[in-house]
C-alpha positions as CSV (number, residue, x, y, z in Angstrom):
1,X,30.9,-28.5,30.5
2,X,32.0,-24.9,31.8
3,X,31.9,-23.0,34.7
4,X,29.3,-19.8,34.9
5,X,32.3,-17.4,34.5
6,X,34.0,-18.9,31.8
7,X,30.7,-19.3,29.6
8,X,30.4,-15.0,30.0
9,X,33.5,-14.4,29.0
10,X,33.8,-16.7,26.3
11,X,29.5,-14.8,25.3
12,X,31.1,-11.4,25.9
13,X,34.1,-12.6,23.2
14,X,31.8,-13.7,20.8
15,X,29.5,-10.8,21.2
16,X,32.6,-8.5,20.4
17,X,33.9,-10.5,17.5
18,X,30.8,-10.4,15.7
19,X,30.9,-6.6,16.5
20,X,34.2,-5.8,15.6
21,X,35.1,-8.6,12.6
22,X,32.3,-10.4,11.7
23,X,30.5,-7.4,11.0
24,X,33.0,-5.8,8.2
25,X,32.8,-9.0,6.6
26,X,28.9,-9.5,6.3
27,X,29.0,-6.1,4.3
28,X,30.4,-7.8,1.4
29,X,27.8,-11.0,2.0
30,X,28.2,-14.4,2.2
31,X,28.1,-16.7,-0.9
32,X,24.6,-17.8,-0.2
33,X,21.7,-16.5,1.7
34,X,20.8,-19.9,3.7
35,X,23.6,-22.6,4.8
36,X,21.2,-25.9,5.2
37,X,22.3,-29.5,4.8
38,X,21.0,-32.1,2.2
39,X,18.3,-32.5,4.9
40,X,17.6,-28.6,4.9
41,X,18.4,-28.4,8.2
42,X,20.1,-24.9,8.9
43,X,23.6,-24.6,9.9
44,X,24.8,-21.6,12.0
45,X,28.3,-19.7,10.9
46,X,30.0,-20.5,14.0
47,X,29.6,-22.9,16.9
48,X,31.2,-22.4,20.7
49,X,31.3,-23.6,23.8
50,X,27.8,-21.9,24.3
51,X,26.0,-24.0,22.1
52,X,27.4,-27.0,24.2
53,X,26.9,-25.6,27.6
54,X,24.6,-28.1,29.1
55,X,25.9,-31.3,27.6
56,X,27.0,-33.5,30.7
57,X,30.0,-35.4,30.0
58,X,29.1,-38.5,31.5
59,X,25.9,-39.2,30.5
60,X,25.9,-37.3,26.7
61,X,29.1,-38.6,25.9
62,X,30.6,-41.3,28.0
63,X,33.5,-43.1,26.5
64,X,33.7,-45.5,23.5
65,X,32.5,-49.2,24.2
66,X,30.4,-47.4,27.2
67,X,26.8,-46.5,27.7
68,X,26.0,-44.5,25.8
69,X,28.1,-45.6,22.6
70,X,27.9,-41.8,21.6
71,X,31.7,-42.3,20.8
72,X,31.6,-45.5,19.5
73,X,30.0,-49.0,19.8
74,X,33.8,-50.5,21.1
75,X,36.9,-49.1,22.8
76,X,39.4,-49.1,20.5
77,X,37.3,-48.8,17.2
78,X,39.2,-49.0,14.0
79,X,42.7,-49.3,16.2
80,X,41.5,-52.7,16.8
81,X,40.6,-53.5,13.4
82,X,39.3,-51.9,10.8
83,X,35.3,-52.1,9.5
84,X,34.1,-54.9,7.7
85,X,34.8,-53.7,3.8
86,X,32.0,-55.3,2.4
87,X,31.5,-54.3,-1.3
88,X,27.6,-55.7,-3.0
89,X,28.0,-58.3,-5.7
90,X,25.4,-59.7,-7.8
91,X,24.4,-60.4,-11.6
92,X,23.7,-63.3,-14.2
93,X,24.2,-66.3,-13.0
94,X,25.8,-67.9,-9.7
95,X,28.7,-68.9,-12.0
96,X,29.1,-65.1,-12.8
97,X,28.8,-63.6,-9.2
98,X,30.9,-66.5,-7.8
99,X,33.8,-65.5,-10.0
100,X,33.2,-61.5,-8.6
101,X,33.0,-62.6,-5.2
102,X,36.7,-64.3,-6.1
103,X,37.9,-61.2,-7.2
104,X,37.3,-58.9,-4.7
105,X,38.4,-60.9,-1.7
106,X,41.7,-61.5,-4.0
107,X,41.7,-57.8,-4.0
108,X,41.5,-57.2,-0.1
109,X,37.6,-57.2,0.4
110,X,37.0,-58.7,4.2
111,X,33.6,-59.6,3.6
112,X,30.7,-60.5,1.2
113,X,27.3,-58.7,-0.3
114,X,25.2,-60.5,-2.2
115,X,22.4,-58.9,-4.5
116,X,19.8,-60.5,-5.9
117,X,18.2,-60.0,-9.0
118,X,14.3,-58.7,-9.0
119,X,12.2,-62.4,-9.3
120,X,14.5,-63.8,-6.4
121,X,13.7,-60.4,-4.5
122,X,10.3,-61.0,-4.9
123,X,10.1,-64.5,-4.4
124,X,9.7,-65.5,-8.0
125,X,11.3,-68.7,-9.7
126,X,13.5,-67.3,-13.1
127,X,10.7,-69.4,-15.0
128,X,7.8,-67.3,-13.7
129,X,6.2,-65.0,-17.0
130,X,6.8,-62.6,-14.6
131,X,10.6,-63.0,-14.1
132,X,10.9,-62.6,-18.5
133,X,13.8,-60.3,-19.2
134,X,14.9,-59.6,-15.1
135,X,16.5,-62.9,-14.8
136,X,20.1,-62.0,-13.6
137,X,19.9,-58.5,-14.8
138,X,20.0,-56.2,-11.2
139,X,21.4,-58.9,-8.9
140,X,22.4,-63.0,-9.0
141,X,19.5,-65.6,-10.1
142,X,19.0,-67.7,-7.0
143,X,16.2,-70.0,-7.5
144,X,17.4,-73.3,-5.3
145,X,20.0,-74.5,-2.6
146,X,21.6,-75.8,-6.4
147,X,22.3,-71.9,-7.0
148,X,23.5,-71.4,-3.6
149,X,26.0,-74.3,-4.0
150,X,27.7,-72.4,-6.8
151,X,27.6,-68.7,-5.7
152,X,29.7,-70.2,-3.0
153,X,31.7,-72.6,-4.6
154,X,35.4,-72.3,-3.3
155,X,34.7,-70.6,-0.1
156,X,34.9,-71.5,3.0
157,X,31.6,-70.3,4.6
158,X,32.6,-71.0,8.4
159,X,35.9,-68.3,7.3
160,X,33.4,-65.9,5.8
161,X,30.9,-63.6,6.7
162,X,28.3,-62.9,4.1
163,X,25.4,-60.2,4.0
164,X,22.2,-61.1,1.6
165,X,20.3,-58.4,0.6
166,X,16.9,-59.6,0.6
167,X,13.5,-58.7,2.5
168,X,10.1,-60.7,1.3
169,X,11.9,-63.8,0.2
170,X,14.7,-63.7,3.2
171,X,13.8,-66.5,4.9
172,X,14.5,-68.9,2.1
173,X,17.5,-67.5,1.3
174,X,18.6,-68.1,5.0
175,X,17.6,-71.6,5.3
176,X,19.6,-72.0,2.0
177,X,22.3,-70.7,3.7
178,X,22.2,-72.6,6.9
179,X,21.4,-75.8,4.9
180,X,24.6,-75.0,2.6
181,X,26.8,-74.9,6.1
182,X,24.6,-78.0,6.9
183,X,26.2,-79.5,3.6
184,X,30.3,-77.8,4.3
185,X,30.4,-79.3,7.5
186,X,30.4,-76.1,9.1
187,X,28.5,-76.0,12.5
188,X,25.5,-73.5,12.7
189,X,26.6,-72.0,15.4
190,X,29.4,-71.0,13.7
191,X,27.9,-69.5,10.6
192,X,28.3,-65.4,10.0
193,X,26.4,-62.9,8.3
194,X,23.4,-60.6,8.1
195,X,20.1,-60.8,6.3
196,X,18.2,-57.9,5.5
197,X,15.4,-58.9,6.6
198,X,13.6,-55.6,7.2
199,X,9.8,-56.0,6.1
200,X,8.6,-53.1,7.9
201,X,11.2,-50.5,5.9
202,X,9.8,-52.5,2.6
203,X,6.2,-51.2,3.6
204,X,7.3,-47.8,4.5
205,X,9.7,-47.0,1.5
206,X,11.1,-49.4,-1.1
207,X,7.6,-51.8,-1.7
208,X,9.0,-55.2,-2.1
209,X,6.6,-57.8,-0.9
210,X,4.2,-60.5,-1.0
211,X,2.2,-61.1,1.9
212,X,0.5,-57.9,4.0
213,X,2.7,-56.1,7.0
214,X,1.4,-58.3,10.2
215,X,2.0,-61.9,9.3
216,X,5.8,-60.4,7.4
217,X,6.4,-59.5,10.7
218,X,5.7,-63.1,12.3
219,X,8.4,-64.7,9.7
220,X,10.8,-62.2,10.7
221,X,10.4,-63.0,14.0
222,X,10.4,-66.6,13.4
223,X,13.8,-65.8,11.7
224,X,15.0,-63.9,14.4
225,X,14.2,-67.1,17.1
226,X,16.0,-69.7,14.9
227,X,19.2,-67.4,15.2
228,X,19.0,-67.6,18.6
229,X,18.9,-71.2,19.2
230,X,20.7,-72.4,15.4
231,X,23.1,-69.9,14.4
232,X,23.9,-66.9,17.0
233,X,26.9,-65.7,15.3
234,X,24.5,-64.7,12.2
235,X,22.2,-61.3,12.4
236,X,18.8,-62.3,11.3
237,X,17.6,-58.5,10.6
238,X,19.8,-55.4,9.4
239,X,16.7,-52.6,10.3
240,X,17.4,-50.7,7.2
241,X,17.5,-46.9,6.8
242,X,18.9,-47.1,3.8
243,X,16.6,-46.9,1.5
244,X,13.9,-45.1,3.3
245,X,16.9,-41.9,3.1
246,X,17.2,-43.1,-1.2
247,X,13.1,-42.9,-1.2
248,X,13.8,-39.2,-0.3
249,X,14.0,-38.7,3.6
250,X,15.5,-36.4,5.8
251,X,18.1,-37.8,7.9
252,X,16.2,-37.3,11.0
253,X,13.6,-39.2,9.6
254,X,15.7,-41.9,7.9
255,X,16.9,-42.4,11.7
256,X,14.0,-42.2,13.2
257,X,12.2,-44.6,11.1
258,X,14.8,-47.1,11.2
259,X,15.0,-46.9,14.9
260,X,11.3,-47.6,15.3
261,X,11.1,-50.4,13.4
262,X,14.3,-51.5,15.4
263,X,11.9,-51.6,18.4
264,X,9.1,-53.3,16.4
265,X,11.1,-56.2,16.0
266,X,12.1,-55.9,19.6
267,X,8.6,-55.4,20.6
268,X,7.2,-58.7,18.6
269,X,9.9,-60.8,19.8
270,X,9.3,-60.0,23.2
271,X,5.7,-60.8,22.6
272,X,6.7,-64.2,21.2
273,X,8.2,-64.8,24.6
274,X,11.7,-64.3,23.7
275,X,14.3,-62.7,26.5
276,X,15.7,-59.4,24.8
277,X,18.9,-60.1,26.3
278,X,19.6,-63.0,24.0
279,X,18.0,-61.4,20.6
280,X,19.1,-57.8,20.8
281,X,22.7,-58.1,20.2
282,X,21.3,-60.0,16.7
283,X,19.7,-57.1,15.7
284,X,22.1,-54.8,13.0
285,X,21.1,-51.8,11.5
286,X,22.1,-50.4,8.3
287,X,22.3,-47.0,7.6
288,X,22.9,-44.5,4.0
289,X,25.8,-42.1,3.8
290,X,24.7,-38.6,1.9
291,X,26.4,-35.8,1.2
292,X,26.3,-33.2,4.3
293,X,29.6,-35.0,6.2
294,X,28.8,-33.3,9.8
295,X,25.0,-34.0,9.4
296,X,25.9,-37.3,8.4
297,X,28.2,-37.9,11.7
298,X,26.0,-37.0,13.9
299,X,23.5,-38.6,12.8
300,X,25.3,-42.1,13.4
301,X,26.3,-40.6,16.7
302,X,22.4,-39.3,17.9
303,X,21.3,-42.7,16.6
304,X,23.6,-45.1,19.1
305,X,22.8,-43.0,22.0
306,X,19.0,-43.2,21.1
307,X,19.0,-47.0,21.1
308,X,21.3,-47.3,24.1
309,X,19.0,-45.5,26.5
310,X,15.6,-46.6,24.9
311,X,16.8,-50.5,24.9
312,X,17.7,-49.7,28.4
313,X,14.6,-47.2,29.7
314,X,12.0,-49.1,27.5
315,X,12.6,-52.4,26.8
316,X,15.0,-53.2,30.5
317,X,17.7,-54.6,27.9
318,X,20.5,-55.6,30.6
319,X,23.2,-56.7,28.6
320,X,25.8,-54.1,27.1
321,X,25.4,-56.1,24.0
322,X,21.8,-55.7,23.9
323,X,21.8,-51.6,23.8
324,X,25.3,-51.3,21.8
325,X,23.9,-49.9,17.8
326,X,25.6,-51.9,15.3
327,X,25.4,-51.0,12.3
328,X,26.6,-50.7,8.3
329,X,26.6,-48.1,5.8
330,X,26.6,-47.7,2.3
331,X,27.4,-44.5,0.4
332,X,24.6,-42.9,-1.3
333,X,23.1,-44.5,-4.6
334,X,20.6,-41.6,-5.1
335,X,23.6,-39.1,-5.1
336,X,25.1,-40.4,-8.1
337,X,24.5,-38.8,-11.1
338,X,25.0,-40.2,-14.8
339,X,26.7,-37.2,-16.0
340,X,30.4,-36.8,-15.2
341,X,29.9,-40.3,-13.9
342,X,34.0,-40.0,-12.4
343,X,32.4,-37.0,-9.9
344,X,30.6,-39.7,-8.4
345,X,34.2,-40.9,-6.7
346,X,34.3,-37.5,-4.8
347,X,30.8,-37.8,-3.6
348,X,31.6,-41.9,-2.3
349,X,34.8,-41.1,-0.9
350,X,33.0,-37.9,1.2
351,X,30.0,-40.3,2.3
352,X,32.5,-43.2,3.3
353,X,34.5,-40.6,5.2
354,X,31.3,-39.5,7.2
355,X,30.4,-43.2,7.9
356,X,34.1,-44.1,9.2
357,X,33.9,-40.6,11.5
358,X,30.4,-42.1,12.6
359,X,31.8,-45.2,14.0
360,X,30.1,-47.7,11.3
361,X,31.1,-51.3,11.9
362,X,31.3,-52.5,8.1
363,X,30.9,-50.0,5.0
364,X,29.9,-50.4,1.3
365,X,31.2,-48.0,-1.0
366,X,28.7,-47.4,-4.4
367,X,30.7,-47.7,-7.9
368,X,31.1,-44.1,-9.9
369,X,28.9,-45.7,-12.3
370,X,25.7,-47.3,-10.8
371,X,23.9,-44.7,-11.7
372,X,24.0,-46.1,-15.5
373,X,24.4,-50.1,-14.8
374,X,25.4,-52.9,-12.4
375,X,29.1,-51.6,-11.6
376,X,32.1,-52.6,-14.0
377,X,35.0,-54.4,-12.4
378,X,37.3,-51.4,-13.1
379,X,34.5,-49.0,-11.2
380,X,34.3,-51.6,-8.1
381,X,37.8,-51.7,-7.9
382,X,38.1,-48.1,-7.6
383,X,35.2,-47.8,-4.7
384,X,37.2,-50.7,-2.8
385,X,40.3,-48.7,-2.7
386,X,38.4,-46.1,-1.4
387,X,37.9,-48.0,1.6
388,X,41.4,-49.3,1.7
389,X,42.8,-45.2,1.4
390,X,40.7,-44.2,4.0
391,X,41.3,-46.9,6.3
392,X,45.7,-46.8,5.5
393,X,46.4,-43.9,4.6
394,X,44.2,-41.1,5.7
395,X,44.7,-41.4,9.6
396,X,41.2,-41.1,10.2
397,X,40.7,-44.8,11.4
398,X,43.9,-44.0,14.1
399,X,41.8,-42.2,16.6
400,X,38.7,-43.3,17.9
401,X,35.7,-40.2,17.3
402,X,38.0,-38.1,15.7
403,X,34.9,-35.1,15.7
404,X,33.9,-35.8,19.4
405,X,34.1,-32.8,21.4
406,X,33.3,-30.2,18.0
407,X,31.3,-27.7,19.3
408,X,29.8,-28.2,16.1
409,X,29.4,-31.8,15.9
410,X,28.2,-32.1,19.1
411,X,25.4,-29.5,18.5
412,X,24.2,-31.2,15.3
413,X,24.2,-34.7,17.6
414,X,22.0,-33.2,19.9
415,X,19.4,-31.2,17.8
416,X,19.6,-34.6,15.5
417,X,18.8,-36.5,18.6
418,X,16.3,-34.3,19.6
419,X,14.7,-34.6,16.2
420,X,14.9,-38.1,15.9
421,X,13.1,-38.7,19.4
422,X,9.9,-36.5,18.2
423,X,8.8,-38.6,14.8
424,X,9.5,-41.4,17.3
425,X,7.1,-40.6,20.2
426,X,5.1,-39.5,17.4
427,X,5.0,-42.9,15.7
428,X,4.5,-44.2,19.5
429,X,1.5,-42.3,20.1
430,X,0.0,-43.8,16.6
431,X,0.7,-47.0,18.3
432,X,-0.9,-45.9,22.0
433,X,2.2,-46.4,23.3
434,X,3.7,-49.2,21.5
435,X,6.5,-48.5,18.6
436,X,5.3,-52.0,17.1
437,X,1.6,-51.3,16.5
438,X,2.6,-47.7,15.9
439,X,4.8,-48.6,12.9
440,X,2.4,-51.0,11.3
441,X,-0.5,-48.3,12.0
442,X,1.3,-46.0,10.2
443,X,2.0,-48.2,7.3
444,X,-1.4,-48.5,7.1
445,X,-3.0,-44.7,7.3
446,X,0.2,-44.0,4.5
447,X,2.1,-41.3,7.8
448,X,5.6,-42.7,6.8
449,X,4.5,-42.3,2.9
450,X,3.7,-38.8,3.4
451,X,6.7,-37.7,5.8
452,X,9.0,-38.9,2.7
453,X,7.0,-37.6,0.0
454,X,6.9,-34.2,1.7
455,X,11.2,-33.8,2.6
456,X,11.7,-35.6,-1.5
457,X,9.7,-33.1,-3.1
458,X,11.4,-30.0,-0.8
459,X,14.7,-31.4,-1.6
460,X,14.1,-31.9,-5.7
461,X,12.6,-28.3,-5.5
462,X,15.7,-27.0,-3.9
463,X,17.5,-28.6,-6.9
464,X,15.7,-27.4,-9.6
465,X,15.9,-23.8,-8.0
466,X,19.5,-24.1,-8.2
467,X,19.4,-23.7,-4.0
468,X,20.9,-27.2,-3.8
469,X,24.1,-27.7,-5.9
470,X,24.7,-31.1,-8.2
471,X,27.6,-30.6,-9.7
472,X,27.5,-31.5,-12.8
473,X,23.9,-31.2,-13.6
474,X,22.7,-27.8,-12.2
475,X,26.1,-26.2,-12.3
476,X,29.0,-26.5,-13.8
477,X,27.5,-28.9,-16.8
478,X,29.7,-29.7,-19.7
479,X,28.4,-30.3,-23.5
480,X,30.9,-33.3,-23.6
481,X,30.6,-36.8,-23.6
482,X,31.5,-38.1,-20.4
483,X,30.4,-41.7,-21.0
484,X,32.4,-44.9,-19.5
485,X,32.6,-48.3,-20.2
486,X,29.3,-50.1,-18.7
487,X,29.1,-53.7,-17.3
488,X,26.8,-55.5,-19.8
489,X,24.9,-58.7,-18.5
490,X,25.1,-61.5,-21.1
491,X,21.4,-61.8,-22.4
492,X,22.5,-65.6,-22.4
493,X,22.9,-66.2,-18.9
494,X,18.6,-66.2,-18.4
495,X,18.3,-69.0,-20.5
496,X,21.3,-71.3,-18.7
497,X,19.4,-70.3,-15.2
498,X,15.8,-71.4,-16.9
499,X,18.2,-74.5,-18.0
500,X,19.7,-75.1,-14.4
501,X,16.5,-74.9,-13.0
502,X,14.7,-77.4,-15.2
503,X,17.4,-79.7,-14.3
504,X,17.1,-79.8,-10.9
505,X,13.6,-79.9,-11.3
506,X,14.0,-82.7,-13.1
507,X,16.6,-84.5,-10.9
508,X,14.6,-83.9,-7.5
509,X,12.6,-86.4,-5.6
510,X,9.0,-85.1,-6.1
511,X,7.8,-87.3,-2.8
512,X,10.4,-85.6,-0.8
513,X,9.1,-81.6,-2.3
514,X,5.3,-82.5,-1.8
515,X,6.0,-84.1,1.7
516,X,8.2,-80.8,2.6
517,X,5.8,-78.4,1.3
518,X,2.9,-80.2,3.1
519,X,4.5,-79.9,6.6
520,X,5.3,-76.0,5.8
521,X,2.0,-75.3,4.8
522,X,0.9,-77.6,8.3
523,X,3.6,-75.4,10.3
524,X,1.8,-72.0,9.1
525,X,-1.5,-73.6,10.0
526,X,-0.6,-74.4,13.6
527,X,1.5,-71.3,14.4
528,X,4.9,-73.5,14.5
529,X,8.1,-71.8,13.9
530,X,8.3,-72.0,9.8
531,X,12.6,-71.8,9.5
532,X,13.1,-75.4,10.6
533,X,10.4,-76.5,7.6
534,X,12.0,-74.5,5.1
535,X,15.2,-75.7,6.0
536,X,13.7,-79.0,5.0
537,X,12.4,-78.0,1.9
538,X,15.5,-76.2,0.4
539,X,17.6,-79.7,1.2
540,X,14.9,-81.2,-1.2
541,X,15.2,-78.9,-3.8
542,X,12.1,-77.2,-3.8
543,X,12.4,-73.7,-5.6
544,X,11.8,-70.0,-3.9
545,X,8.5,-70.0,-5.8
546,X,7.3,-72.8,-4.5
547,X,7.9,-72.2,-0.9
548,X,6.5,-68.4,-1.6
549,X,3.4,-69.6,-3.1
550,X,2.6,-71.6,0.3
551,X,2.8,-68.4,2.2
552,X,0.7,-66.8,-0.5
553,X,-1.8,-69.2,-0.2
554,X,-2.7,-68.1,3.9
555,X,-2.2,-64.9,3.8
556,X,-2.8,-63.5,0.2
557,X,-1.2,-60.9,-1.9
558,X,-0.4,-57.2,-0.1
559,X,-2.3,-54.6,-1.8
560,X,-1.5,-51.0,-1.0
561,X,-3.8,-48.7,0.0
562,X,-4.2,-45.6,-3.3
563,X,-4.7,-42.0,-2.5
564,X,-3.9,-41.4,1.0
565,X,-4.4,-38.3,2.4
């Protein structure tokens, strides 16, 4: 981006400043002897125009809403509007998290995040002996369409977009969701959202499932076709980072990971036939929000222009739909601390900052005190205006890629980038020269297991060496109490969820639940598309459990493989 002659003099300027005032200074030293990010990546004092020398405009950069997105997935950004605020919501009972969902759209929230307790994450009924005492306790109880019915009771669901947070048992939470639009009147086609969806991140890092890695991958798939004919406003799969960065990653490697399951999906859905001109703009990604601000940027900005030019290079994507990165963030659970829970506002507002200067399209801001319980209303309140200072007051949502053009941002982009690409070729090669195969083969010979374990136990150790400052657990501690009021889930709402559910039970045509459940289990058999039979199954009242166990019984329980080396 400069000329020979202007590069020397601005080398021969830099040279002298470092002889004649840098160097006085460095006598004294410098607060600490290495300057690394969260991800221990090393950060140089200074950055110039030398470090930026060979970036080429054009083809580095572009403009926003132009190949390739390194400025931003649209043109005018948050000018036009501003990110999707979408604050997670879940606990009890659907009566409960109905009324939450009330109360933060009364309070300016422009979109819904459901969570789901542990037995609907796993696929459990709240009357499984395993489900005893989890019932409603991290998340809402959803066990039929009766639940869903409630949880949405008073909203419009054609006016709303709504984000489900759910991996092994997503598919039944979909077709609930498309059969409770079936039951407003509200045409599929225009139904919004996003479903998690991400089995191959649940392998690699936060272990929820139920049936092994390769046929997981078939129902997302089958997931990902129904969108495309039933309901194309609604993003079948948000490719989540997220929690491979909370399992410990770098965040090269929580970008890299993400991204090559991004092309997994691509990859099997192209194998099932399907153009990747009318999928790929369904895919969403969703991404974590740490600590390091500039790391954090640029990884957001390393990660669209990764996926623009492999979608493009790899996979002949054609449409500018098809190669834009979408994607969501949410502040940083594993940052919070439990002491000096109120610190923990500092930390979210820093990581929603670096998500807004990343471009995100919608943002989730953690309560200052998840780290001791499901969030208060006062401490989700707090984390929503957040959001709302950032985006009105602050200015930082007036120009679009505020940091673009920082000799120092746009270093960290590129040697994130560069980064990024090498665990991906890496996982290619695993995969001889598929990502899909590569992903699942390293699932299998524990590669992703041991990349996180390694940067988690580097990171802690930095920690406990006081190298890595927590405030208000390696330094500056106080010997107060710093306690807050804590969000306490009525230990009676388990029993009216096992009630609920023996009603409806009960109430339901048993003919119409064995006939359902037989043409699932008949669908799985011949290879059929399974969304339009659970669909069916959910209008008849048949529980999670129920349609989990049919799975179950093809494919068997997942079993991880112990001591990897």
């Amino acid at each position: 981006m400069y000329d020979d002659e202007d590069l020397d003099a601005i080398r021969e300027a830099h040279e002298e400043w470092e002889d004649d005032t840098l160097a006085d200074y460095l006598e004294h030293g410098e607060r600490k002897d290495e300057f690394v990010t969260v991800s221990n990546h090393e950060v140089d004092r200074l950055y110039t125009p030398e470090d930026v020398a060979d970036i080429d405009y054009e083809a580095d950069l572009g403009f926003p809403g132009e190949e390739p997105y390194t400025r931003g997935a649209y043109p005018t950004m948050y000018r036009g509007r501003t990110w999707t605020m979408r604050q997670f919501a879940g606990f009890g009972t659907a009566e409960e998290t109905n009324e939450r969902f009330h109360y933060l759209v009364d309070e300016g929230q422009t979109g819904l995040s459901t969570a789901f307790d542990m037995p609907s994450l796993m696929g459990l009924d709240s009357d499984d002996p395993m489900s005893l005492g989890e019932v409603g306790k991290e998340g809402v109880a959803v066990d039929t369409l009766r639940d869903m019915e409630i949880l949405f009771d008073g909203i419009d669901i054609g006016e709303v977009s709504t984000s489900f947070t759910i991996n092994p048992s997503a598919a039944v939470i979909y077709a609930m969701y498309v059969a409770l639009a079936d039951q407003q009147g509200v045409p599929r086609e225009q139904v919004r959202g996003t479903l998690q969806n991400d089995m191959l991140k649940e392998f690699i890092a936060q272990k929820e499932w139920v049936i092994p890695p390769e046929p997981s991958l078939d129902i997302v798939t089958d997931t990902v076709e129904f969108a495309v004919e039933e309901t194309p406003k609604f993003h079948p799969i948000s490719i989540s980072g997220y929690h491979i960065r909370e399992a410990g990653s770098t965040a090269a490697q929580e970008a890299a990971f993400t991204l090559a399951d991004g092309f997994a999906y691509v990859e099997d859905a192209m194998d099932r036939g399907l153009d990747v001109d009318e999928f790929a703009p369904l895919l969403s990604f969703f991404f974590n929000s740490h600590n390091s601000l500039f790391e954090e940027v640029a990884k957001f900005r390393a990660a669209r222009r990764i996926y623009a030019r492999v979608m493009d290079e790899w996979y002949d994507a054609e449409k500018p739909e098809s190669k834009r990165l979408k994607f969501h963030t949410q502040t940083a659970g594993q940052s919070l601390t439990a002491q000096q829970p109120l610190n923990n506002i500092v930390r979210t507002t820093i990581q929603a900052l670096a998500g807004v200067l990343g471009g995100t399209q919608s943002l989730h801001t953690n309560s200052y005190d998840e780290a001791l319980a499901l969030p208060s209303e006062e401490a989700v309140r707090v984390a929503l205006r957040t959001q709302q200072i950032i985006a009105e007051e602050s200015g930082a949502a007036d120009i679009v890629d505020p940091l673009g053009g920082s000799f120092a941002v746009e270093t960290l982009t590129d040697e994130m980038e560069e980064e990024i690409m090498r665990y991906i070729e890496e996982i290619r090669e695993l995969g001889d020269g598929s990502v899909r195969n590569g992903v699942l083969e390293g699932i299998d010979q524990g590669y992703f297991h041991r990349e996180i374990q390694e940067a988690s136990y580097n990171y802690q150790k930095r920690v406990d060496e006081g190298k890595e400052t927590v405030v208000g657990v390696n330094k500056y501690s106080i010997d107060q109490d710093t306690s807050v009021d804590l969000l306490k889930v009525d230990e009676a709402s388990e029993q009216t969820q096992l009630d609920r559910l023996k009603q409806v039970k009960e109430e339901r045509d048993d003919g119409e639940v064995e006939a359902t459940l037989d043409a699932l289990d008949e669908a799985i058999e011949t290879d059929e598309n399974v969304m339009p039979y659970i669909v069916d199954a959910v209008k008849a009242y048949v529980t999670m459990g129920e349609i989990m166990d049919v799975f179950e019984k093809h494919y068997g329980q997942y079993q991880e493989k112990i001591g990897l080396a």
